[in-house]
C-alpha positions as MATLAB code, in Angstrom:
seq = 'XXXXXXXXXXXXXXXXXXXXXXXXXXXXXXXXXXXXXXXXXXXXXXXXXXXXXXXXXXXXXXXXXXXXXXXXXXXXXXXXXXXXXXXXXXXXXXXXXXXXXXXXXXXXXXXXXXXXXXXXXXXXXXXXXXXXXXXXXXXXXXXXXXXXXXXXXXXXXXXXXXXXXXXXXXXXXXXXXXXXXXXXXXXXXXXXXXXXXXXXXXXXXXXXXXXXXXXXXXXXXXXXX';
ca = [
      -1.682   42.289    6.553;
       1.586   44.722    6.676;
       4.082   44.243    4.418;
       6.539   43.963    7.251;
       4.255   41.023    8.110;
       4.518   39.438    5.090;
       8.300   39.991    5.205;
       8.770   38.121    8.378;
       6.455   35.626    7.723;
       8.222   34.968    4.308;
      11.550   35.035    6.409;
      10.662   32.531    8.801;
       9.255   30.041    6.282;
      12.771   30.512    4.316;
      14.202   29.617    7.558;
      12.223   27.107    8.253;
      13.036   25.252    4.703;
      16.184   25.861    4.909;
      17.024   23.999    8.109;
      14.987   21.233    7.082;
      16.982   21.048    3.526;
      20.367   21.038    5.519;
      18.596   18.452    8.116;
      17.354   16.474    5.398;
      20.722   15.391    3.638;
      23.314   16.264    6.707;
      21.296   15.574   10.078;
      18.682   12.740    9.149;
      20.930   10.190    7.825;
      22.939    9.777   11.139;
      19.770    8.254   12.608;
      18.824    5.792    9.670;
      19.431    2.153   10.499;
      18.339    1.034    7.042;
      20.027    0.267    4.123;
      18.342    0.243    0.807;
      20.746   -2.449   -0.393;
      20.587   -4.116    2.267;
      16.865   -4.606    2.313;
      17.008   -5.098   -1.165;
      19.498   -8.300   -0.662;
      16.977   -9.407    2.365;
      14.131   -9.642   -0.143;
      15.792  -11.282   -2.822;
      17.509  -13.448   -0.546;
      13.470  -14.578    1.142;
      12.560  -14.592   -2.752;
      14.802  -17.070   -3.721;
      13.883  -19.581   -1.470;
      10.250  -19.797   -3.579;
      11.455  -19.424   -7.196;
      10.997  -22.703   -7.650;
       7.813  -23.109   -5.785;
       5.154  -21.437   -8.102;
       1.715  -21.715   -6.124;
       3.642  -20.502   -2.498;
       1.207  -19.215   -0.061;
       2.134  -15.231   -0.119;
       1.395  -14.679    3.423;
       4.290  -17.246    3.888;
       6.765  -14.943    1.310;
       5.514  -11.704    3.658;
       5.957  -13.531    6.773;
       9.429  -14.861    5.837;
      10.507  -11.621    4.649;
       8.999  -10.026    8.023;
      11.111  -12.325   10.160;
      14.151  -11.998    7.835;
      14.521   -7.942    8.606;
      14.380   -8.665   12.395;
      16.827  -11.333   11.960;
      19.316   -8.425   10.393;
      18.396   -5.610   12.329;
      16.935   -6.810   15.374;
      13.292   -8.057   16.753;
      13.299   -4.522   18.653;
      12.806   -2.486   15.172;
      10.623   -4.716   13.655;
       7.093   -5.522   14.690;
       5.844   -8.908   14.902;
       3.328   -9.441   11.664;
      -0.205   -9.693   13.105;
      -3.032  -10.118   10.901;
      -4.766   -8.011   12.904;
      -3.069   -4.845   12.235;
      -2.895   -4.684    8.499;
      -5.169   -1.469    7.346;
      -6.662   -0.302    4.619;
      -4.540    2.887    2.791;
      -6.121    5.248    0.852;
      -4.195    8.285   -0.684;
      -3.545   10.050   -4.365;
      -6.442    7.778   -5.414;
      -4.877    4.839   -4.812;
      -6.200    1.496   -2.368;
      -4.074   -0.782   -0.889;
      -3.714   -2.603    2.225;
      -0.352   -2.184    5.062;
       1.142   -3.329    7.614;
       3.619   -1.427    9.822;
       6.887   -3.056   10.488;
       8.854    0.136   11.239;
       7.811    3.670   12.341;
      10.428    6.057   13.719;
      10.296   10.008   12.840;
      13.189    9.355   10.232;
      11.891    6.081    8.910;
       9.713    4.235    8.230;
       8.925    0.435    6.758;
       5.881   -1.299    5.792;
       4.296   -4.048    3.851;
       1.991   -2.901    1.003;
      -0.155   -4.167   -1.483;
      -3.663   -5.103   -2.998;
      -5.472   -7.907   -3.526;
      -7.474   -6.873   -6.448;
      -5.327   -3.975   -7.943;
      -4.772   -0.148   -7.781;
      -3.680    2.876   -9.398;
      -2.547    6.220   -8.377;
      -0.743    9.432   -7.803;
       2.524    8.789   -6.187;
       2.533   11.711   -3.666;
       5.065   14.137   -3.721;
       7.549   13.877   -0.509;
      10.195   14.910    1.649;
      11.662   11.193    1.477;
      13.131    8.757   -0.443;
      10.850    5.669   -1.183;
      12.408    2.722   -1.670;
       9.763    0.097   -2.972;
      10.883   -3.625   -3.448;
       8.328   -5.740   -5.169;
       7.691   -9.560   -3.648;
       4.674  -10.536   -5.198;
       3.127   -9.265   -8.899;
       4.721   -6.155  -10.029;
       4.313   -2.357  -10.086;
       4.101    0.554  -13.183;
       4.720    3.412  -12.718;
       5.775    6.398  -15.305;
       6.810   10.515  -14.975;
       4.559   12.691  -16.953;
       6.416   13.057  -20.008;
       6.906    8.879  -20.330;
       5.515    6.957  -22.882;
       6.005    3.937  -21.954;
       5.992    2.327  -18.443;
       8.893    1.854  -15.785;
       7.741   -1.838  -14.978;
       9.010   -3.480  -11.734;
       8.604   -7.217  -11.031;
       9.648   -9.292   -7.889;
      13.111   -8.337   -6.377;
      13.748   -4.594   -8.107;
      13.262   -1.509   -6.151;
      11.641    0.988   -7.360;
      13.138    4.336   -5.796;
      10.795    7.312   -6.201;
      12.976   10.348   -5.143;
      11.955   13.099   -2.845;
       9.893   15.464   -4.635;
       9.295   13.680   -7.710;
       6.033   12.461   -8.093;
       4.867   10.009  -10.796;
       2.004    8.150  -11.640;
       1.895    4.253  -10.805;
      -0.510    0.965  -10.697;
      -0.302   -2.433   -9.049;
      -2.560   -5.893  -10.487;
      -4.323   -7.761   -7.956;
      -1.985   -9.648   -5.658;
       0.879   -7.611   -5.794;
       2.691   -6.798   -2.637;
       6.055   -4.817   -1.722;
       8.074   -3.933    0.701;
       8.226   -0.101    1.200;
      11.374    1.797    2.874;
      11.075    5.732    3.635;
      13.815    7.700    4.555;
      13.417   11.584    5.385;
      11.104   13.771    6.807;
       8.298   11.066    7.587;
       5.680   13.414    9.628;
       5.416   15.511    6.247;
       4.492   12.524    4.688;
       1.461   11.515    7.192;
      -1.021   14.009    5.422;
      -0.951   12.470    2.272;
      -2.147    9.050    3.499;
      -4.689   10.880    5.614;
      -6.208   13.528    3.502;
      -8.627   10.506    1.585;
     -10.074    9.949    4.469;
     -12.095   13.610    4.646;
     -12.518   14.331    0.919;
     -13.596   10.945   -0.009;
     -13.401    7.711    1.951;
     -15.192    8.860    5.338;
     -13.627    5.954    6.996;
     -12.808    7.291   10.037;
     -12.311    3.752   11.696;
      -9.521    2.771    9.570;
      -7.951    6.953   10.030;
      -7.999    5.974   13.968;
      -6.560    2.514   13.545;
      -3.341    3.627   11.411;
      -2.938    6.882   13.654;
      -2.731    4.869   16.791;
      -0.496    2.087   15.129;
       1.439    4.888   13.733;
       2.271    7.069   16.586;
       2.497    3.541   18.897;
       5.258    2.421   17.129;
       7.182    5.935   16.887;
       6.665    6.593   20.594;
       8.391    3.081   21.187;
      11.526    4.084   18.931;
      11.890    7.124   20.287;
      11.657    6.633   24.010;
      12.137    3.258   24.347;
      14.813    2.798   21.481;
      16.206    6.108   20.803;
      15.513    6.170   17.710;
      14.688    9.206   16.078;
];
């Protein structure tokens, strides 16, 4: 390849991050319609109403907390929770299980958790994650730590873009996860398992079509980018 090539080539890519850099912190935020704190004070709000019931159902604290982020910000944004739809997730190593509440290109909001424990790589992104624990807890730590950052049932655990850390979740812990930023660069991540180790191509087709059903309805239904 010419150096004038390569010169270009390095040129556009420049280009390219810049405008998403400028995008990411002056463009994307017009179209969020999430608050961190908000959802935040949503789950500790649904929480509250079981602190003093210790053997709750948790598909009742999910559901709840489900129908209490439509209640806020509308029944159009948030899918209706369907058994049928959670999925298995595989990516940095890490199982869990999801549900999609929210997709949009700028967002996105799900349920997550395991039901007999998991532990992983993070992911590095071009996003904020904001992940509120309902059930169990999460640890997670940065490579230097020596001791754990431990989260337990109504903190948030915000994982800034492009930091990436290490983390684990005991069986029957569950969370609510907020994303806010560049979500397509986040797809590969929770793809890639699927062709260098899982193979499960079944569950792959099920979250793609959820996944691109739900940001088709924001954006041309909603307007929502």
């Amino acid at each position: 390849m010419k150096l004038t090539s390569l010169v270009w080539i390095s040129a556009l890519l420049f280009g390219i991050k810049y405008v998403m850099d400028w995008a990411y912190t002056a463009w994307l935020p017009q179209h969020y319609i999430f608050n961190p704190q908000t959802v935040n004070e949503i789950c500790n709000g649904v929480l509250t109403k079981y602190k003093d019931t210790p053997d709750y159902e948790v598909e009742a604290l999910l559901r709840d907390v489900r129908d209490a982020l439509a209640d806020h910000y509308g029944e159009e944004y948030i899918n209706p929770y369907v058994n049928e739809n959670w999925v298995f997730n595989n990516a940095g190593g890490a199982m869990g299980q999801m549900i999609i509440l929210h997709a949009s290109l700028s967002e996105y909001v799900i349920l997550f958790g395991t039901a007999v424990g998991t532990e992983g790589h993070s992911g590095v992104h071009y996003a904020d994650d904001y992940f509120t624990i309902l059930h169990g807890e999460e640890t997670a730590s940065l490579p230097y730590a020596l001791k754990p950052e431990v989260y337990t049932p109504g903190m948030t655990h915000h994982l800034q873009s492009g930091v990436a850390k290490q983390y684990s979740m005991p069986s029957g812990s569950f969370a609510l996860e907020l994303a806010q930023g560049w979500i397509p660069c986040m797809l590969p991540f929770g793809f890639l398992d699927t062709f260098s180790s899982t193979l499960d191509v079944y569950t792959l087709y099920r979250t793609v079509v959820l996944t691109a059903r739900d940001m088709g309805k924001n954006l041309l239904i909603n307007r929502k980018f």
